[in-house]
N, C-alpha and C positions, 0 to 999 in steps of 0.2 A: 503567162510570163511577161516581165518587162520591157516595153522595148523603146520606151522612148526614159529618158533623164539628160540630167545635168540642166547648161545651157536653154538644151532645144524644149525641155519643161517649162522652166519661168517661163522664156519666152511664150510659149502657148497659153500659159495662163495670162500674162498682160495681153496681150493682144484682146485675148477672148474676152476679159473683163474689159476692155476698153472700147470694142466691138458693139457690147453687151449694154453698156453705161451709153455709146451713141443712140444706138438700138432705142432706149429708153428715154432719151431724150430728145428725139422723133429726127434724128441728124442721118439720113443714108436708109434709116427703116424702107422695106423690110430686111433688105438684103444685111444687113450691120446684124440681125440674128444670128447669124451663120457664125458670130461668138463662141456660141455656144459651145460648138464643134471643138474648136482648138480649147478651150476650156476645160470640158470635159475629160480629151484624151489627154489634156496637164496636167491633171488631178488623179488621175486612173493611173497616168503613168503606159497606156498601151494605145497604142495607133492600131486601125485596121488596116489602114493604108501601106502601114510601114512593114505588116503581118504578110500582105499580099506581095509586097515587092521584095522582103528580106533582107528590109534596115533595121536596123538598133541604133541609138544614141545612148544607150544607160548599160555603162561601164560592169554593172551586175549581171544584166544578161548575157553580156559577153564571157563573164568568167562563170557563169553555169554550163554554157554551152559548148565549153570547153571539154 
């Protein structure tokens, strides 16, 4: 199930690809990897983090779990 959208998606996607693009471009490396992370669960649409503590940001999981 979904638990991140809207807003807090983009968001995690720019960062992550901006992260990702420093990363590559040897600015902050290694630690500017850690892109990936927010990238990923932008793209997936599901945080582990958010799983464990019992947030949602995506308006759809909220009306399934109703």
């Amino acid at each position: 199930m979904k638990n991140v959208g809207g807003f807090d998606k983009i968001a995690r996607i720019v960062a992550g690809v901006v992260l990702i693009v420093l990363a590559v471009m040897g600015i902050g490396a290694p630690w500017t990897w850690i892109g990936v992370v927010p990238l990923v669960t932008g793209l997936m649409g599901w945080c582990p983090l958010y799983a464990v503590l019992g947030l949602r940001t995506c308006p759809l999981a909220e009306k399934k779990a109703s």
